[in-house]
N, CA, C and O atoms as a Tinker XYZ file with bonds, in Angstrom:
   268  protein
     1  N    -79.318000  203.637000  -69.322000    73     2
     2  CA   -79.603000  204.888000  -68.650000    64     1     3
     3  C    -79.474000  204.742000  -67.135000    63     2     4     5
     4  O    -78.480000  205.150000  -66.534000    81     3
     5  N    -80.519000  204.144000  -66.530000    73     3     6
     6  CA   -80.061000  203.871000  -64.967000    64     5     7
     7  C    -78.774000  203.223000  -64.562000    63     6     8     9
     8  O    -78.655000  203.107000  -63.342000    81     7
     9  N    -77.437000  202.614000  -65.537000    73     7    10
    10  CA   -76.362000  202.033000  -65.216000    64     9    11
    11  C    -75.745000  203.730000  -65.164000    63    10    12    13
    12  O    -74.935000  204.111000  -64.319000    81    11
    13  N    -76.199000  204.417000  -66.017000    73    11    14
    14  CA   -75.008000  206.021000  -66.357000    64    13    15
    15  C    -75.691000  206.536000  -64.820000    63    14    16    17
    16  O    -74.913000  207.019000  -63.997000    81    15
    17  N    -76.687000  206.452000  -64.589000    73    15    18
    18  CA   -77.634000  207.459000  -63.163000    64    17    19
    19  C    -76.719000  206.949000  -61.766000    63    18    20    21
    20  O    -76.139000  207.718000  -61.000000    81    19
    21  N    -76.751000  205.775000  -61.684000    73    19    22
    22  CA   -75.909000  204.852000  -60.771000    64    21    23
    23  C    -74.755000  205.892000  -60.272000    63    22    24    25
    24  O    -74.540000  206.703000  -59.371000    81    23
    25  N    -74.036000  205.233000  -61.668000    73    23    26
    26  CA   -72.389000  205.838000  -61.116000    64    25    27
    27  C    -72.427000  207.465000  -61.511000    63    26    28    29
    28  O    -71.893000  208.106000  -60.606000    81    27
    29  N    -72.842000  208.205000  -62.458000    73    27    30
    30  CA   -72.490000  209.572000  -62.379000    64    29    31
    31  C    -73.727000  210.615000  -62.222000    63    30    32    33
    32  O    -73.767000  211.674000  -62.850000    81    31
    33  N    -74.573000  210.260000  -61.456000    73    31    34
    34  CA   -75.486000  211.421000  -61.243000    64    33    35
    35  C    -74.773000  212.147000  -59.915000    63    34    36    37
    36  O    -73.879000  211.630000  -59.245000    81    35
    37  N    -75.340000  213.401000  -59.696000    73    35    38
    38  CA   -75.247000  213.943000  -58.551000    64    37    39
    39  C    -75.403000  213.059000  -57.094000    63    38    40    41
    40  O    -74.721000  213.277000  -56.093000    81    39
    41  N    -76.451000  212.020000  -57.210000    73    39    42
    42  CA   -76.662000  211.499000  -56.306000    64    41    43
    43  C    -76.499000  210.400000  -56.222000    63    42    44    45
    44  O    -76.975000  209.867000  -55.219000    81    43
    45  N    -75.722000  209.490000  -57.265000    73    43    46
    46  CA   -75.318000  208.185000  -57.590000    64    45    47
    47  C    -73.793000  207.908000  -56.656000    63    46    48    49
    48  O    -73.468000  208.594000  -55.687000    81    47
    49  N    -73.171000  207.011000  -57.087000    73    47    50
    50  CA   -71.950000  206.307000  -56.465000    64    49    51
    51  C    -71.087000  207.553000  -56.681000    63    50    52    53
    52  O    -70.562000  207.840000  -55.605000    81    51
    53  N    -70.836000  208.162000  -57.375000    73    51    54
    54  CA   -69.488000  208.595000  -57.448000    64    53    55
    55  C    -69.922000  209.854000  -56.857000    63    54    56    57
    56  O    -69.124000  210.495000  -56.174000    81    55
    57  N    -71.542000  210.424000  -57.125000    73    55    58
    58  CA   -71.602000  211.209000  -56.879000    64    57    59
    59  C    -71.574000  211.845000  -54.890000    63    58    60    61
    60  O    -71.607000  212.986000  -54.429000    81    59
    61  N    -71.505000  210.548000  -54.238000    73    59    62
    62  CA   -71.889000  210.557000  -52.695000    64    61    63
    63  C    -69.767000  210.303000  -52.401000    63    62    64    65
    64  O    -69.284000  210.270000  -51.269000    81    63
    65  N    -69.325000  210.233000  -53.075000    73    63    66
    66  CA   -67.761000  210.297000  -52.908000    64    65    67
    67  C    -67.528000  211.909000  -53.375000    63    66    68    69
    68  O    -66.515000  212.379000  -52.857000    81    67
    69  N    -68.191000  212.757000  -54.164000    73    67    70
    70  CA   -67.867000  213.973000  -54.364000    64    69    71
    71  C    -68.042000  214.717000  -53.143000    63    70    72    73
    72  O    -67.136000  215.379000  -52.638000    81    71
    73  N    -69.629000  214.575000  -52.492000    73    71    74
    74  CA   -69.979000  215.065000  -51.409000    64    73    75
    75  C    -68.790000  215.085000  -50.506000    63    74    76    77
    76  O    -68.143000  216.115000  -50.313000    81    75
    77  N    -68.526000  214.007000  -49.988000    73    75    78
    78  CA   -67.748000  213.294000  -48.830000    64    77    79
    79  C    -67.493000  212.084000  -48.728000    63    78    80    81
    80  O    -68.290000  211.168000  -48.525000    81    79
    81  N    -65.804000  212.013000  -48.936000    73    79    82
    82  CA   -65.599000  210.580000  -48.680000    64    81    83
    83  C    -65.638000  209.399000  -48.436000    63    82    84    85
    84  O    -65.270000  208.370000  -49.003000    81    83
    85  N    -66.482000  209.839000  -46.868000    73    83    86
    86  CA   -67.115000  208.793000  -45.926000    64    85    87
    87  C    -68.179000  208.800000  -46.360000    63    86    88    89
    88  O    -68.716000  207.734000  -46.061000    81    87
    89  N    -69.028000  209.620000  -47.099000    73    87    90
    90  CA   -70.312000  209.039000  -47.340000    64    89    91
    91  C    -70.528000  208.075000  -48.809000    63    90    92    93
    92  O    -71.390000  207.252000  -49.116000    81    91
    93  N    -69.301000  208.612000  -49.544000    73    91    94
    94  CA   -69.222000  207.497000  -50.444000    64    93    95
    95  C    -68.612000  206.318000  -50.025000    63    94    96    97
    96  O    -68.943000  205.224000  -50.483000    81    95
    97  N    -67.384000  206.526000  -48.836000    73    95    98
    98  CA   -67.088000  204.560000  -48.783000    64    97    99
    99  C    -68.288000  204.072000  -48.179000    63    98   100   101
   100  O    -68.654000  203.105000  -48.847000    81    99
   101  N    -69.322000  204.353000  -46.929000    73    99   102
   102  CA   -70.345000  204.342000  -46.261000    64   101   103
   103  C    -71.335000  203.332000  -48.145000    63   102   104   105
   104  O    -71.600000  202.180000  -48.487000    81   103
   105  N    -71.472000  204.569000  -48.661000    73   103   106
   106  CA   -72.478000  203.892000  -49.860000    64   105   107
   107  C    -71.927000  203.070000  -50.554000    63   106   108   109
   108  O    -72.601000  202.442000  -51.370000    81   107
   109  N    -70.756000  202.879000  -50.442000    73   107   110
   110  CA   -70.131000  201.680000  -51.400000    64   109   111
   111  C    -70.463000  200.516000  -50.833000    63   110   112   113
   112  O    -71.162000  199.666000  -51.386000    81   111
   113  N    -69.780000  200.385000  -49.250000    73   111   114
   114  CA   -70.047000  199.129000  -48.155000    64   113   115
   115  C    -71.351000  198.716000  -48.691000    63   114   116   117
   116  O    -71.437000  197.608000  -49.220000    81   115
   117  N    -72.549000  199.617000  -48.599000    73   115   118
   118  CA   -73.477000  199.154000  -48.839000    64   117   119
   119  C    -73.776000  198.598000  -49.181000    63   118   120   121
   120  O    -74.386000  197.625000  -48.737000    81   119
   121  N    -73.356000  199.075000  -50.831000    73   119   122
   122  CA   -73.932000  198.203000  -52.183000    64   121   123
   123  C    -73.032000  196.956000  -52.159000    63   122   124   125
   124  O    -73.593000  195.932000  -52.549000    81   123
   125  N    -72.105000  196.870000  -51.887000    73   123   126
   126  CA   -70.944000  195.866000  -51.023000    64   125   127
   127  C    -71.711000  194.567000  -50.832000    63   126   128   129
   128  O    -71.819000  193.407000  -51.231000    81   127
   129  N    -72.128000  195.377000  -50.067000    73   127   130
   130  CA   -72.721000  194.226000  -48.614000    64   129   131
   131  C    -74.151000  193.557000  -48.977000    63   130   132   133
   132  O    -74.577000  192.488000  -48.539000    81   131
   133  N    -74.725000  194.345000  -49.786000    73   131   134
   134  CA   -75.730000  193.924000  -50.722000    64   133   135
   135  C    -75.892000  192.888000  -51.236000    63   134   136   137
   136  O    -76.671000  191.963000  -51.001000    81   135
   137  N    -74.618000  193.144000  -52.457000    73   135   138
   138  CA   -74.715000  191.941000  -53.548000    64   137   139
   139  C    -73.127000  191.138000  -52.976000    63   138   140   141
   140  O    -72.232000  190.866000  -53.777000    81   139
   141  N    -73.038000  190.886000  -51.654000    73   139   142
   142  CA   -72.166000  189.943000  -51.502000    64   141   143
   143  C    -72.616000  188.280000  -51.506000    63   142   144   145
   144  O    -71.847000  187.384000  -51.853000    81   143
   145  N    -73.932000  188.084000  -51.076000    73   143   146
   146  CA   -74.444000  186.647000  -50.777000    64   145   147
   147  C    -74.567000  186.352000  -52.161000    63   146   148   149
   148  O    -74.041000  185.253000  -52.338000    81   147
   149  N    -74.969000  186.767000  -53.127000    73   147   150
   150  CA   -75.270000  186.359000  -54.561000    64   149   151
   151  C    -73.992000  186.433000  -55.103000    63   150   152   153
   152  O    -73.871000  185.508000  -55.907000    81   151
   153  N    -73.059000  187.055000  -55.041000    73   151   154
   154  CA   -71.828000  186.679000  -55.841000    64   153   155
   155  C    -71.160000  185.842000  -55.093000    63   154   156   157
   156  O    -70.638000  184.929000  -55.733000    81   155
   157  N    -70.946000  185.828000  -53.650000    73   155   158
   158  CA   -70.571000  184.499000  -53.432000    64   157   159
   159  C    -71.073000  183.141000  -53.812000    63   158   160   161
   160  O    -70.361000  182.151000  -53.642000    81   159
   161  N    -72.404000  183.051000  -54.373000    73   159   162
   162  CA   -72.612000  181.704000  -55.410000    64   161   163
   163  C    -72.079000  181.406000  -56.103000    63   162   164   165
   164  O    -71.995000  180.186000  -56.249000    81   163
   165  N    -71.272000  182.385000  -57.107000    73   163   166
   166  CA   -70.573000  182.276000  -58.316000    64   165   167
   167  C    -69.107000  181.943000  -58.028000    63   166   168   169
   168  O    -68.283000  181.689000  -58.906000    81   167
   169  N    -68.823000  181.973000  -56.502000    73   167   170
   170  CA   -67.329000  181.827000  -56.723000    64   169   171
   171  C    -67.931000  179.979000  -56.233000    63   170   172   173
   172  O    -68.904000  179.452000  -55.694000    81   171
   173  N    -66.387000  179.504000  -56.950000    73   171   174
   174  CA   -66.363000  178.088000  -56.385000    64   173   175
   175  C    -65.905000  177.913000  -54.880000    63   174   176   177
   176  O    -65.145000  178.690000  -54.302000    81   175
   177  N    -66.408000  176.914000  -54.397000    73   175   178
   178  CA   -66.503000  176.607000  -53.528000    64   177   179
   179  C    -64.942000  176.473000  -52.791000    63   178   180   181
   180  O    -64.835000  176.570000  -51.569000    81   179
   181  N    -63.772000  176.244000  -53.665000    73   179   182
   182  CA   -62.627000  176.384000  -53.215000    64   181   183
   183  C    -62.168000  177.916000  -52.606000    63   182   184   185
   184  O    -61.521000  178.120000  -51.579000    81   183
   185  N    -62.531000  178.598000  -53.253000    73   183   186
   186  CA   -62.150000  180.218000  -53.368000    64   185   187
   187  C    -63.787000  180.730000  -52.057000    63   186   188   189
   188  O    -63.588000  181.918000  -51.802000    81   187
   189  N    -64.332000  180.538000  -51.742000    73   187   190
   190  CA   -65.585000  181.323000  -51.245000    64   189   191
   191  C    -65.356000  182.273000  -50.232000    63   190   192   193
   192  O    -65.836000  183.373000  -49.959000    81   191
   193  N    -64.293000  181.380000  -49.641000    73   191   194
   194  CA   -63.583000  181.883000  -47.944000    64   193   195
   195  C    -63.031000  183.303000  -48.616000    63   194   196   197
   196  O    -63.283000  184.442000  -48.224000    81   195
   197  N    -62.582000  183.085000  -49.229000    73   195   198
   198  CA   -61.417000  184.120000  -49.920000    64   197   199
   199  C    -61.842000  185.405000  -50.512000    63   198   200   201
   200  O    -61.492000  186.579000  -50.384000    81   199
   201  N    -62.914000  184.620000  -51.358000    73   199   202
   202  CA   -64.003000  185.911000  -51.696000    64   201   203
   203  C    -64.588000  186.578000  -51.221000    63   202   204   205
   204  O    -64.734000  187.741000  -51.598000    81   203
   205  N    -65.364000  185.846000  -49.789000    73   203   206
   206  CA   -65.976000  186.488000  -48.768000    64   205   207
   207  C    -64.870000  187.367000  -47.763000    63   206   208   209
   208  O    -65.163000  188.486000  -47.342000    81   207
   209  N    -63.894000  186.864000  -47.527000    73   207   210
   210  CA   -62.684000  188.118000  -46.898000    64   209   211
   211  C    -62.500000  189.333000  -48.373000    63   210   212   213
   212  O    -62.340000  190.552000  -48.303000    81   211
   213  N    -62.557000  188.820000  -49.107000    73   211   214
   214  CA   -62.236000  190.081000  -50.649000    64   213   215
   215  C    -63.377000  191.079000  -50.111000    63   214   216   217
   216  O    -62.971000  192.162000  -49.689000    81   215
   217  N    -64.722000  190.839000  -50.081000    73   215   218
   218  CA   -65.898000  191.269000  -50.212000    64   217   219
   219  C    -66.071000  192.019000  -48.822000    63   218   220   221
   220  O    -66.794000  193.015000  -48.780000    81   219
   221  N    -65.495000  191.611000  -47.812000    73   219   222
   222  CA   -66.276000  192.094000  -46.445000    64   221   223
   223  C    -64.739000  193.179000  -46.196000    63   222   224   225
   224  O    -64.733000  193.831000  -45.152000    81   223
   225  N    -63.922000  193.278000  -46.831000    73   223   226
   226  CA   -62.843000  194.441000  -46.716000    64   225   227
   227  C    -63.385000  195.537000  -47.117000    63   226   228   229
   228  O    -64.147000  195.652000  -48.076000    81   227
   229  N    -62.860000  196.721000  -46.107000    73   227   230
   230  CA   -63.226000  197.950000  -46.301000    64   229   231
   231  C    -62.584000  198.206000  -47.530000    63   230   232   233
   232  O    -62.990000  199.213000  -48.110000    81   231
   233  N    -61.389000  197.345000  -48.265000    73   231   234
   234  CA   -60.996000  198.195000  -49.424000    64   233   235
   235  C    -61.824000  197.683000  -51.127000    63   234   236   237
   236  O    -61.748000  198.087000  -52.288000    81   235
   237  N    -62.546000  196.643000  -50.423000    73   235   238
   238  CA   -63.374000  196.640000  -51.745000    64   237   239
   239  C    -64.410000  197.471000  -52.194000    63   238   240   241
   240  O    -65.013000  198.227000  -51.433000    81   239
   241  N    -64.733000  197.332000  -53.817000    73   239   242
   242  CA   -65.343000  198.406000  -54.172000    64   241   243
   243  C    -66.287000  198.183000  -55.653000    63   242   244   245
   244  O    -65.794000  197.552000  -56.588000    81   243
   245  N    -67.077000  198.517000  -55.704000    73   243   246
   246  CA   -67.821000  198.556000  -57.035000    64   245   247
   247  C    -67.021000  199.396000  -57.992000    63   246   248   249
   248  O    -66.633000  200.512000  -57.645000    81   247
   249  N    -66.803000  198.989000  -58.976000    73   247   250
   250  CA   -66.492000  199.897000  -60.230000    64   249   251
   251  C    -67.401000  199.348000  -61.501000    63   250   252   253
   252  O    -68.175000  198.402000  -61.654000    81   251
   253  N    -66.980000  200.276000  -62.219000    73   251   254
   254  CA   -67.398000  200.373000  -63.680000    64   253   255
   255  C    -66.399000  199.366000  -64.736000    63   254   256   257
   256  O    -65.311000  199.892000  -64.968000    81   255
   257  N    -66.537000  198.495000  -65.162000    73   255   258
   258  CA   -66.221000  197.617000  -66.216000    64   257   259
   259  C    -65.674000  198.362000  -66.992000    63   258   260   261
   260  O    -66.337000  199.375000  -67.217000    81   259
   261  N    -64.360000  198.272000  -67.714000    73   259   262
   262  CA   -63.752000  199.599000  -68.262000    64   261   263
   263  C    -63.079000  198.724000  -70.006000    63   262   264   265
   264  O    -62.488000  199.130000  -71.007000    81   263
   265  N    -63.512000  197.658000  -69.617000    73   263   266
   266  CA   -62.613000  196.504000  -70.924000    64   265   267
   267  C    -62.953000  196.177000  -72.188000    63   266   268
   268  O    -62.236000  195.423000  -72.846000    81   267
């Protein structure tokens, strides 16, 4: 239930990209920027640099697992 509230409520992720663009990339960065220190644990130590440039780009993004 709170994973469906997240991404499709009125006031969730997708829903602050309906509003306005910028206020959804704005809330994405966020959540971005959030859970970047904890997933950079998971990458190996070869890749971290890489991940952390993946992660701190304006074009990254949370999505929904679709697989």
């Amino acid at each position: 239930m709170g994973f469906d509230l997240f991404f499709n409520s009125p006031y969730g992720h997708r829903g602050k990209f309906l509003i306005d663009s910028a206020i959804g990339q704005a809330a994405n960065a966020k959540v971005v920027s959030g859970l970047a220190q904890t997933l950079l644990q998971f990458s190996g130590s070869d890749a971290a640099e890489i991940v952390e440039f993946s992660l701190l780009s304006p074009h990254s993004k949370i999505w929904i697992e679709e697989g």
